[in-house]
C-alpha positions as CSV (number, residue, x, y, z in Angstrom):
1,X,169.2,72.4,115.2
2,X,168.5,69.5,112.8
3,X,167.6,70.3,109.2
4,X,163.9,69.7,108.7
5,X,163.4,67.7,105.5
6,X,162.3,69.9,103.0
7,X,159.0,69.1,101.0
8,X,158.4,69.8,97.3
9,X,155.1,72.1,96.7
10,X,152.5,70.5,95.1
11,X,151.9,72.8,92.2
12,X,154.1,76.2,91.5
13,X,151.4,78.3,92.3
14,X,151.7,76.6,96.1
15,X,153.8,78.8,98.2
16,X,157.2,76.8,99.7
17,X,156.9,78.1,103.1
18,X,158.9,76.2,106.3
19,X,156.4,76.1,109.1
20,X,159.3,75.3,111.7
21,X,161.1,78.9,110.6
22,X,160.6,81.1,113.3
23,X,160.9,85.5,113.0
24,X,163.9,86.5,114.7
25,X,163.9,91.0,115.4
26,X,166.5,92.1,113.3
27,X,168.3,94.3,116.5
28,X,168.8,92.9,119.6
29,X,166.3,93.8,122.3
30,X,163.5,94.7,119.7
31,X,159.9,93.8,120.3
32,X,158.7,90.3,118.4
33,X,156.6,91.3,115.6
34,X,153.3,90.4,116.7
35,X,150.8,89.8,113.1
36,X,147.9,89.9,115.2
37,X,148.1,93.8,115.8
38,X,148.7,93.8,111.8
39,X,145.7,91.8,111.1
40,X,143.1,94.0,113.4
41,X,144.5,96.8,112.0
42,X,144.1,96.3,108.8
43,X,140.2,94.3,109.7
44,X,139.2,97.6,111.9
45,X,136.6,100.3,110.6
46,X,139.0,102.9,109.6
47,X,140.9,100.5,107.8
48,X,138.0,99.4,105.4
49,X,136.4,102.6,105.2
50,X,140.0,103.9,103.1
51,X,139.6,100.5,101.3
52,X,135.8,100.7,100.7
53,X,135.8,104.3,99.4
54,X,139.4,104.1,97.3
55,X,137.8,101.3,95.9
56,X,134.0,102.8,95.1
57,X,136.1,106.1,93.9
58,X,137.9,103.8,91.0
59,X,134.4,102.0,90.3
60,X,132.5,105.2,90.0
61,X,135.4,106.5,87.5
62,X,135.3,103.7,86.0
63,X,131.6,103.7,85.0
64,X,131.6,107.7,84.3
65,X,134.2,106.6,81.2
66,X,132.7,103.7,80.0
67,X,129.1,104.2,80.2
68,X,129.5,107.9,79.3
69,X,127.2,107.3,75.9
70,X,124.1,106.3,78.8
71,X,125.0,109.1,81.2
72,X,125.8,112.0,79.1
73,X,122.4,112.5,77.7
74,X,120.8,112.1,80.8
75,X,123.1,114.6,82.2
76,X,122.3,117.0,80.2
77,X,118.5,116.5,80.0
78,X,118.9,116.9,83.8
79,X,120.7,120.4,83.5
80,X,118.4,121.5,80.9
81,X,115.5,120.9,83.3
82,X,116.9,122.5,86.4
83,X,117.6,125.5,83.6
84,X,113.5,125.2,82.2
85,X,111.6,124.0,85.4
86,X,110.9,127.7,86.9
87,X,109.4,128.7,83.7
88,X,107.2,125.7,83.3
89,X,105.6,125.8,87.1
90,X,105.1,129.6,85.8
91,X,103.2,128.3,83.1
92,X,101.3,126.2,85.8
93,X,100.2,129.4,87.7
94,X,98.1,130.9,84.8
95,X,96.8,127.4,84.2
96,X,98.7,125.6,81.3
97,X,99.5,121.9,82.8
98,X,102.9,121.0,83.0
99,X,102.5,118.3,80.3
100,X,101.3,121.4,77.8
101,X,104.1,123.9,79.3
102,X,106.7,121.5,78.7
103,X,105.4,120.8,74.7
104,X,105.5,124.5,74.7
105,X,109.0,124.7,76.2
106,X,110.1,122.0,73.7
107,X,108.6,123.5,70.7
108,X,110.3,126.8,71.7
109,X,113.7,125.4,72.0
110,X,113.8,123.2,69.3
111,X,112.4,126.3,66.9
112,X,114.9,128.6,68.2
113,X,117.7,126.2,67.7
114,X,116.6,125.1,64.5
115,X,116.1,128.9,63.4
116,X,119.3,129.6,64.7
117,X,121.6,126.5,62.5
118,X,119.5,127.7,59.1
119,X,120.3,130.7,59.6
120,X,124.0,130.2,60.0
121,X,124.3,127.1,57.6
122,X,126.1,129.6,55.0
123,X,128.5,130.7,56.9
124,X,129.7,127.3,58.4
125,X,129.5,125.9,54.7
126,X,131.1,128.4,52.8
127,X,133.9,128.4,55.5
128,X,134.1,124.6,55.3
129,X,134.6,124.6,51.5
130,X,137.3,127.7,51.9
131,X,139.4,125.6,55.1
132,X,141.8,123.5,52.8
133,X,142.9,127.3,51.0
134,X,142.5,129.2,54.6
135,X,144.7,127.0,55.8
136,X,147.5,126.5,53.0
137,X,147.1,130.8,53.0
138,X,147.5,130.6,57.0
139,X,150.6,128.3,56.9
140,X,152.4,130.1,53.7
141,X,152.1,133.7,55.9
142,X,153.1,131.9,59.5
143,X,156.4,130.4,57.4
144,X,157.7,134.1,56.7
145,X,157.6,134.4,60.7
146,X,158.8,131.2,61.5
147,X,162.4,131.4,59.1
148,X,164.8,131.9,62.1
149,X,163.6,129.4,64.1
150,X,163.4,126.7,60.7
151,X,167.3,128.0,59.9
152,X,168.3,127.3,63.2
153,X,166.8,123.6,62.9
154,X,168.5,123.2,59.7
155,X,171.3,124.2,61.1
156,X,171.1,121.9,63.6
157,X,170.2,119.0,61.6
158,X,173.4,119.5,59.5
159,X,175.7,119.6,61.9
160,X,174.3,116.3,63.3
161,X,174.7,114.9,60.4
162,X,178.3,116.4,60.1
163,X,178.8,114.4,63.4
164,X,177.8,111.2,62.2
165,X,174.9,111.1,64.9
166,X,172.3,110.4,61.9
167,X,172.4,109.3,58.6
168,X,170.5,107.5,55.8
169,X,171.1,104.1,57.5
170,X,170.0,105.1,60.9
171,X,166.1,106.9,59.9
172,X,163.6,105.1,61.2
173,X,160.9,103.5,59.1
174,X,158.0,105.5,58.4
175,X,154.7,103.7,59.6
176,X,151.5,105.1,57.7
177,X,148.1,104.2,59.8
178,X,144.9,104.1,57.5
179,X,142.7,105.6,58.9
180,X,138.8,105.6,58.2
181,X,137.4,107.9,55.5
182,X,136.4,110.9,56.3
183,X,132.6,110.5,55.1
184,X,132.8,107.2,57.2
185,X,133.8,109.5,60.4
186,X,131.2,112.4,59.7
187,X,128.3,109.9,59.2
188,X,129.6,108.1,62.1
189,X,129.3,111.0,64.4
190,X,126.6,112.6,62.7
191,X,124.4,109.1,63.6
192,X,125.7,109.2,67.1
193,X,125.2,112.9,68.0
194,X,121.2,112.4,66.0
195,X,120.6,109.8,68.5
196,X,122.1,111.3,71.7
197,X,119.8,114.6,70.7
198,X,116.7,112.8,70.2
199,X,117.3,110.9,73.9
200,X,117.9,114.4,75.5
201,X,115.0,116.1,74.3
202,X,112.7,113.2,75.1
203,X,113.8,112.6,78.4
204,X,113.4,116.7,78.6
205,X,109.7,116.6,78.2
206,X,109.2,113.8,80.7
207,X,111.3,115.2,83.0
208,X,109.5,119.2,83.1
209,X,105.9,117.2,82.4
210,X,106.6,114.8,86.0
211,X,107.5,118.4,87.7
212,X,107.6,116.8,91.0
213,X,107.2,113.8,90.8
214,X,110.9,112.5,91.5
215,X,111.3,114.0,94.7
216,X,107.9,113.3,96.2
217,X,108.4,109.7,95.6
218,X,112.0,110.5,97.0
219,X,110.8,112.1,100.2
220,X,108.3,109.1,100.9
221,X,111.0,106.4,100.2
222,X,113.5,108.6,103.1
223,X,112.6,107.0,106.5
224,X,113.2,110.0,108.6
225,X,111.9,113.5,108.9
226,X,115.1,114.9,109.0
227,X,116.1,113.0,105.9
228,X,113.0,114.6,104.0
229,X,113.6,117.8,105.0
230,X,117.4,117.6,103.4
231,X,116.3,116.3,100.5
232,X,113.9,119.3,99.8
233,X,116.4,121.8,100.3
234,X,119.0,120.2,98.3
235,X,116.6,120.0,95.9
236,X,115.5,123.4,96.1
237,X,119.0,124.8,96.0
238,X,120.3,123.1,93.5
239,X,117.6,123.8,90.6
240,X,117.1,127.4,91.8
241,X,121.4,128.0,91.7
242,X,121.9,125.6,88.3
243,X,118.8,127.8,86.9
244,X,120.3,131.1,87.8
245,X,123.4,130.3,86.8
246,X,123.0,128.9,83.3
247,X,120.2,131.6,82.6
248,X,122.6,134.5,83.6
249,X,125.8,133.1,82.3
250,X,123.8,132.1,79.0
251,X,122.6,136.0,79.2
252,X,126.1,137.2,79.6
253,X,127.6,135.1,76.9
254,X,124.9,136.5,74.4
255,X,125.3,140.2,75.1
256,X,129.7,139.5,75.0
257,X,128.8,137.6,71.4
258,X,127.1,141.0,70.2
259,X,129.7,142.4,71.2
260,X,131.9,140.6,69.3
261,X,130.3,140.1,66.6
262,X,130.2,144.4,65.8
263,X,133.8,144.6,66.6
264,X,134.4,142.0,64.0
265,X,132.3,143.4,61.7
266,X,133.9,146.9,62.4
267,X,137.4,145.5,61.5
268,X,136.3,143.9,58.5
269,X,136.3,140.0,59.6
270,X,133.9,137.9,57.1
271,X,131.1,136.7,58.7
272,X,130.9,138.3,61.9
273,X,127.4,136.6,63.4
274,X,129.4,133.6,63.1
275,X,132.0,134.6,65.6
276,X,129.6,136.3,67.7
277,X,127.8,132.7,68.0
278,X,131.0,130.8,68.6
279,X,131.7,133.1,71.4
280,X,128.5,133.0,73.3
281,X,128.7,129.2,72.8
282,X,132.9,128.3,73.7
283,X,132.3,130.6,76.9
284,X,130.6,128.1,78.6
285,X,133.7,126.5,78.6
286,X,136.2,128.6,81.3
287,X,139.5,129.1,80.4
288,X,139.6,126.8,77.5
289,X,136.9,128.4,75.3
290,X,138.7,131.3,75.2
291,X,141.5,129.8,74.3
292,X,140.1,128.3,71.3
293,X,138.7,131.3,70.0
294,X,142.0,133.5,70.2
295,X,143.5,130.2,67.6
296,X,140.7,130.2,65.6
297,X,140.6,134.1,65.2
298,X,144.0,134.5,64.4
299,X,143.7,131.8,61.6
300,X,141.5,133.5,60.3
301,X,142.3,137.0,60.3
302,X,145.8,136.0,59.4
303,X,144.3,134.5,56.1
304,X,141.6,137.1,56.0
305,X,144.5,140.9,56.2
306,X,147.6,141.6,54.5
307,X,149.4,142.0,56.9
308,X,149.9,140.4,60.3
309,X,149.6,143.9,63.1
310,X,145.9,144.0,61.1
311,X,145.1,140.8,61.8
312,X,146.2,140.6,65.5
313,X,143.9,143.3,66.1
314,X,140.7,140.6,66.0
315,X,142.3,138.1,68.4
316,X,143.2,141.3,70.6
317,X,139.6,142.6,70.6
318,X,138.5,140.0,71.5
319,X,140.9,139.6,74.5
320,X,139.9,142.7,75.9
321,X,136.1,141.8,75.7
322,X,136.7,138.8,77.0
323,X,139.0,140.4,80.0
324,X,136.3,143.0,80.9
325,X,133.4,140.0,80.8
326,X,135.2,138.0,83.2
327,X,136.5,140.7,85.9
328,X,133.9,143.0,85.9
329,X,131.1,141.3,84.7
330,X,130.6,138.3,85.4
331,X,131.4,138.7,89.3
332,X,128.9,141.6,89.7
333,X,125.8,139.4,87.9
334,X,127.0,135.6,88.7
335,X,127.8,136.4,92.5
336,X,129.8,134.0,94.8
337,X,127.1,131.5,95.3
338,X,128.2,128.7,92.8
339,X,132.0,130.5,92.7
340,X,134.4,127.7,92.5
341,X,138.1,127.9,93.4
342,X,140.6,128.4,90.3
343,X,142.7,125.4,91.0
344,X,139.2,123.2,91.8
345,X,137.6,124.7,88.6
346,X,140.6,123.6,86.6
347,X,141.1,120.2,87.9
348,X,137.2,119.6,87.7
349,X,137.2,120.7,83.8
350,X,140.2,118.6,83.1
351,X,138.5,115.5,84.8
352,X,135.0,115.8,82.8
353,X,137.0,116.4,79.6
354,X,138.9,113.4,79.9
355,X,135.9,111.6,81.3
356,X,133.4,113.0,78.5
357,X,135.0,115.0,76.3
358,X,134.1,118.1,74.8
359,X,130.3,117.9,75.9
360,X,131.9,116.8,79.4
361,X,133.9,120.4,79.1
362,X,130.3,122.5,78.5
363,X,129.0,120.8,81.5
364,X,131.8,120.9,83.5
365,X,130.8,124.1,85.8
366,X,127.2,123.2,86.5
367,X,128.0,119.6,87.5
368,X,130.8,120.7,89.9
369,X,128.1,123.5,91.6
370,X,125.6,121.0,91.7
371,X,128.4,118.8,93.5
372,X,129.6,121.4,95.7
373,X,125.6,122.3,96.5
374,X,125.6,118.3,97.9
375,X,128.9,118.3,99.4
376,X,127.5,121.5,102.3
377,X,124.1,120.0,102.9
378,X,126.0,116.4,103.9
379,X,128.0,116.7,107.2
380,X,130.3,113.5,105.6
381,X,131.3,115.8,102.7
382,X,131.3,119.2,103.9
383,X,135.1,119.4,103.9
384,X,135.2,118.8,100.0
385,X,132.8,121.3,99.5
386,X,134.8,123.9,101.5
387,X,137.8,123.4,99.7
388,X,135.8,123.4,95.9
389,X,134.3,127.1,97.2
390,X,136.3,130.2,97.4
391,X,137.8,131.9,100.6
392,X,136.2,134.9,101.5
393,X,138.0,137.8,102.8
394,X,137.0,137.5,106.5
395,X,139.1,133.9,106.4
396,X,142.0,135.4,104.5
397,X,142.2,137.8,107.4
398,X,141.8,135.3,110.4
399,X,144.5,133.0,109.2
400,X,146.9,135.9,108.0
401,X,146.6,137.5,112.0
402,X,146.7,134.5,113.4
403,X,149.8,133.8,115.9
C-alpha cells in the first residue's frame, strides 16, 4: 500500500488525523466496530436523561453554595412560616386579618427574642471577658493529664534527632498569615448577620399576611386537575408536618434545657440559664449539637472544679439527659412521620453544613422532611424518598423470611 503524503495541520489545535487509515479488530474474527451504534447510544433518551440530570445535579449545587447569602434567608423565613401559619389562620377564625395576626406574630417573636438576649447579655459577656483565663486555666489542668503522651513525643523527637532524620538545617520555614483584626471580623459579621435578620423577618410578615396567596395562584398556573390537586396536598403536608415538628421538637428542647439548666445549677456550674439555653438551642442540630456541648461543658467545668472526677460529672449529666431525650422521648412525641434514616440524616446534615454552614446545620432536618414530603407525592422521586425514610418492622421481616 503506497504511503499517502502526509499533510501538516493548519494550526496545533487542528487534529492530524489520516482519513485513508482504516480500524482493523484487534483479534481475528471480531466484529468491526461500528460508531454508529456508539453515536445513537450515546444521542438516545436514556443517554441524555443521565447527562441532563448529572448535569442540573452540579448546577443546582452549584447555586446552593454560591448564592447561599440570597437563599438562606428565604429559607428560613419559609420554615418560620410553615412553623407560624396555623396560629395566624387561628387568629383569622375570631376575626383578626391575617395582615394584623402576622404584626401580632412578629411583635411576639421579636419581644420574646429580644427579652430573651437582654436577659442573658451578662452571662455571655462576663464569660467572654473570663475566655482568655478559662482557657489558659483549661489548658494548664489538661497538661497534667496529657504528660505521658507529651514524654513519649519528646522522646520521639530525640531520637529522631539522634538519627539524623532532622536537624536545624532541615526545619521548615515558618510562614505567619495576617489575618484581619478581630474587631474587623466581629463588625463584619455582626453587619452581615443585622442584614440577613432584617430580610427574614420582613419577608416573614409578607409571607403569613399573603396566607394563601402562593398556592392559589400556583393551582391556577397548573394545567391539569390532577396537578392541582397534588399541589394542595403537598402543600398541606408539608406545613402541617414542618409545623408539628419544629413546634414539638422546639417544646422538647425547652423542657430538656430546664432540665439542664437545674442539674447544673445543682452541681454548682456558674451560670446555669446559660447552659440550659445553649441546649435547647444546639439540639436542633442532631448529633452534632450534642457534641458541642459535651466540649464546651467540660471546658468549663474543668476550669470551673478542682478536680477533674467533679467536673466530668456536668458533661455526664448531661449525657444521660440527652440519652433519655433522644430514646424515649423524642420517638414517643415526634413519631415516625418526618423520621429519617441515620445514614440519610447524617449525610444530609453534612451536605447543608458544607453548603450553608452552621445556619445550614439548624435547618438541616426540616429541609430534608420537607424534601422527603416531595419525593412520595412525585412518582419520578418516590425511590429517593423511600430510601431517606426508615424501614419499618413489617419490611425488616419480609426481606429477613424471604427465600
Amino acid at each position: 500500500m503506497a504511503d499517502t503524503p502526509h499533510r501538516e495541520p493548519d494550526s496545533v489545535l487542528t487534529p492530524d488525523v489520516d482519513p485513508s487509515r482504516q480500524a482493523t479488530p484487534v483479534e481475528p474474527g471480531a466484529p468491526t466496530p461500528d460508531l454508529r451504534e456508539t453515536v445513537q447510544a450515546v444521542e438516545s433518551p436514556r443517554g441524555r436523561s443521565w447527562g441532563v440530570t448529572t448535569l442540573t445535579v452540579l448546577a443546582l449545587m452549584y447555586t446552593l453554595y454560591f448564592a447561599r447569602s440570597f437563599l438562606l434567608p428565604i429559607t428560613l423565613a419559609l420554615l418560620l412560616s410553615f412553623l407560624f401559619s396555623p396560629l395566624v389562620r387561628a387568629l383569622a377564625r375570631v376575626r383578626i386579618t391575617p395582615p394584623l395576626g402576622a404584626g401580632l406574630v412578629i411583635l411576639a417573636l421579636l419581644g420574646t427574642v429580644g427579652f430573651g438576649g437582654y436577659e442573658l447579655s451578662g452571662p455571655v459577656q462576663t464569660w467572654a471577658a473570663k475566655a482568655p483565663e478559662t482557657l489558659s486555666t483549661a489548658q494548664k489542668k489538661l497538661r497534667r493529664l496529657m504528660r505521658p503522651i507529651e514524654r513519649a513525643s519528646r522522646t520521639a523527637e530525640q531520637v529522631q534527632n539522634a538519627a539524623g532524620v532532622g536537624g536545624p538545617e532541615a526545619a521548615p520555614r515558618e510562614v505567619v498569615v495576617r489575618q484581619p483584626s478581630l474587631i474587623a471580623r466581629v463588625f463584619g459579621t455582626t453587619q452581615r448577620f443585622v442584614t440577613a435578620a432584617l430580610e427574614v423577618v420582613i419577608l416573614l410578615y409578607f409571607l403569613l399576611a399573603a396566607g394563601d396567596l402562593f398556592l392559589q395562584k400556583l393551582i391556577k398556573v397548573l394545567p391539569t386537575l390532577g396537578d392541582k390537586r397534588k399541589a394542595v396536598e403537598i402543600a398541606r403536608m408539608t406545613e402541617a408536618g414542618i409545623s408539628t415538628y419544629l413546634l414539638t421538637v422546639a417544646c422538647i428542647n425547652l423542657v430538656e434545657g430546664a432540665v439542664v439548666a437545674l442539674v447544673m445549677w445543682a452541681l454548682g456550674m456558674p451560670s446555669p440559664i446559660l447552659w440550659g439555653v445553649m441546649v435547647a438551642v444546639f439540639e436542633f442540630v442532631p448529633y452534632l449539637g450534642a457534641l458541642a456541648i459535651v466540649a464546651v461543658l467540660s471546658v468549663a467545668a474543668i476550669t470551673t472544679f478542682d478536680t477533674v472526677g467533679h467536673a466530668l460529672l456536668a458533661p455526664a449529666a448531661f449525657l444521660a439527659i440527652n440519652i433519655v431525650q433522644a430514646n424515649f422521648v423524642s420517638p414517643v412525641l415526634v413519631g415516625h412521620r418526618l423520621e429519617l434514616n441515620p445514614v440519610a440524616l447524617l449525610v444530609g446534615l453534612t451536605f447543608w453544613f458544607w453548603i450553608w454552614g452552621i445556619p445550614g446545620a439548624f435547618i438541616a432536618v426540616p429541609l430534608m422532611a420537607t424534601f422527603k414530603i416531595f419525593c412520595d407525592h412525585i412518582e419520578s422521586l418516590a425511590a429517593l424518598g423511600e430510601f431517606l425514610g426508615m424501614r419499618d418492622e413489617s419490611e425488616r421481616r419480609s426481606m429477613v423470611r424471604a427465600p
